[in-house]
C-alpha positions, 0 to 999 in steps of 0.5 A, spaced: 678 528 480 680 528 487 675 533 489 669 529 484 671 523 489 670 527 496 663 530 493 660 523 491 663 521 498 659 527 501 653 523 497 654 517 500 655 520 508 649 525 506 645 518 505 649 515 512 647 522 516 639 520 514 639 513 516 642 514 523 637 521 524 631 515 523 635 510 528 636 515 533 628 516 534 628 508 535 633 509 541 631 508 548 632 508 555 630 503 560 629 505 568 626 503 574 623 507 580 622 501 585 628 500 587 630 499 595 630 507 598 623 510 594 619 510 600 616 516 604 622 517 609 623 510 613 616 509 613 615 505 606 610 506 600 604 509 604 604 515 608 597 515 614 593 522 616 596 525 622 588 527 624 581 527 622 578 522 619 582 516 616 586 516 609 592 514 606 597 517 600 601 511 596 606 511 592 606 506 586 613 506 583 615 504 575 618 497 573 622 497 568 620 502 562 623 503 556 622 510 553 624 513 547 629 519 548 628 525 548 622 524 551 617 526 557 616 521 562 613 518 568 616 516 575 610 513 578 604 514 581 601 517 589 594 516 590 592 518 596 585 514 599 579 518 603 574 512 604 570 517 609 571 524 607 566 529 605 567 534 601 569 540 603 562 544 604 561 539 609 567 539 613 569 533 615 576 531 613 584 529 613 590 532 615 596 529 613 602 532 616 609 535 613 613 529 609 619 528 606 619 523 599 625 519 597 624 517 588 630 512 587 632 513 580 635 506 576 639 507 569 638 501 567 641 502 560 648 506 563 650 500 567 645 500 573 646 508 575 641 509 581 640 517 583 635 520 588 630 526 587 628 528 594 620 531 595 618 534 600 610 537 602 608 541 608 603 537 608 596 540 608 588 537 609 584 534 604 576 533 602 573 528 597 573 533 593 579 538 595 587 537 596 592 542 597 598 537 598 603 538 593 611 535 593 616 539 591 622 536 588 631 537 588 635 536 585 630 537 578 636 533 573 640 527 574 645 526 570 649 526 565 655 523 567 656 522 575 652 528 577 647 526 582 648 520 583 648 515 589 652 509 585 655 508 578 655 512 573 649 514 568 654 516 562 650 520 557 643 520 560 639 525 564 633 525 567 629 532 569 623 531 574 618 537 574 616 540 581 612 541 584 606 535 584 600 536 586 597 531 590 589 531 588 583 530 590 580 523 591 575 524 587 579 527 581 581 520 577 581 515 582 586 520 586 593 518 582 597 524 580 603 523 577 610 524 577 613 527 571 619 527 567 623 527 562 629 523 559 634 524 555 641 522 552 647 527 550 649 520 546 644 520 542 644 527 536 638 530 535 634 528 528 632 535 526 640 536 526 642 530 523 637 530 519 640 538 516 647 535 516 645 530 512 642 533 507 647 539 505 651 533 505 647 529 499 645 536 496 652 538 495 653 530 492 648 531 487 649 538 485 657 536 483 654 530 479 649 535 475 654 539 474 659 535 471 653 531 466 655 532 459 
């Protein structure tokens, strides 16, 4: 009698583990990429060439995005701007010179955490149809817990950045090249799991039910 009343109970749990696999796909993680700090070393959003015809590369930073997690991400956008350049063949271009990035990362979900990913470029010279600027990134993982960050804690959720980012061309897509990520919770199972748990669970419930049926 005991053991028939655990098996039904493992039905029952089977059917639980389904129904937090489904809800676990539905969590999310909400940060923000705009906070005071993200800014190319002390000079702000936008970053000017150092010779050549005039140009500029700006960083547009994300306000509150909400993610499912696991998920890949954006962290914001540089768009670098060279209203006079020509192309590479021609030769009339701009050179920006080495640079350091600062990307704040707010975890607004874990109580307002902040961590930085620094990015830094040697800089490099750009046509209206060729850049060979790229930024690379550290630490790559925010997250979990503490680790890395500059205030609060992130609790269970991390935020990977992938490096480098090449800065392209202003002819290729408006000149935005993007920032990417991925985010994660250790809070939240994985559904494949939860999923495979479950059902063992709901199989080994069923199978003592169809066992004792007269």
């Amino acid at each position: 009698m005991k053991g028939r009343y655990l098996l039904q109970t493992a039905a029952i749990t089977g059917v639980a583990v389904f129904i937090m696999a489904a809800s676990a796909r539905a969590t999310t993680v909400t940060f923000n990429t705009n906070a005071v700090g993200t800014q190319f070393g002390i000079i702000g959003l936008t970053l000017g060439n150092s010779s050549g015809v005039v140009a500029t590369l700006t960083f547009t930073p994300d306000t509150s995005i909400a993610s499912n997690v696991p998920s890949n991400v954006n962290f914001g956008n540089f768009t670098l701007v060279c209203g006079t350049c020509s192309t590479a063949a021609v030769g009339a271009g701009s050179t920006f010179a080495g640079f350091t990035f600062h990307l704040i990362i707010t975890d607004v979900t874990d109580g307002s955490a902040t961590g930085e990913f620094t990015g830094t470029s040697a800089g490099g010279t750009v046509f209206s149809d060729s850049s060979n600027i790229s930024v690379a990134w550290a630490p790559l993982i925010l997250g979990p817990g503490a680790t890395n960050a500059k205030s609060g804690n992130f609790g269970p959720t991390s935020f990977t950045t992938t490096s480098p980012t090449a800065i392209v061309a202003p002819n290729s897509g408006g000149g935005k090249s993007t920032v990417q990520g991925f985010v994660n919770s250790t809070a939240i199972p994985e559904p494949a799991t939860l999923s495979l748990f479950g059902g063992a669970l709901l199989g080994l419930g069923l199978w003592r039910r169809k066992s004792t049926s007269p």
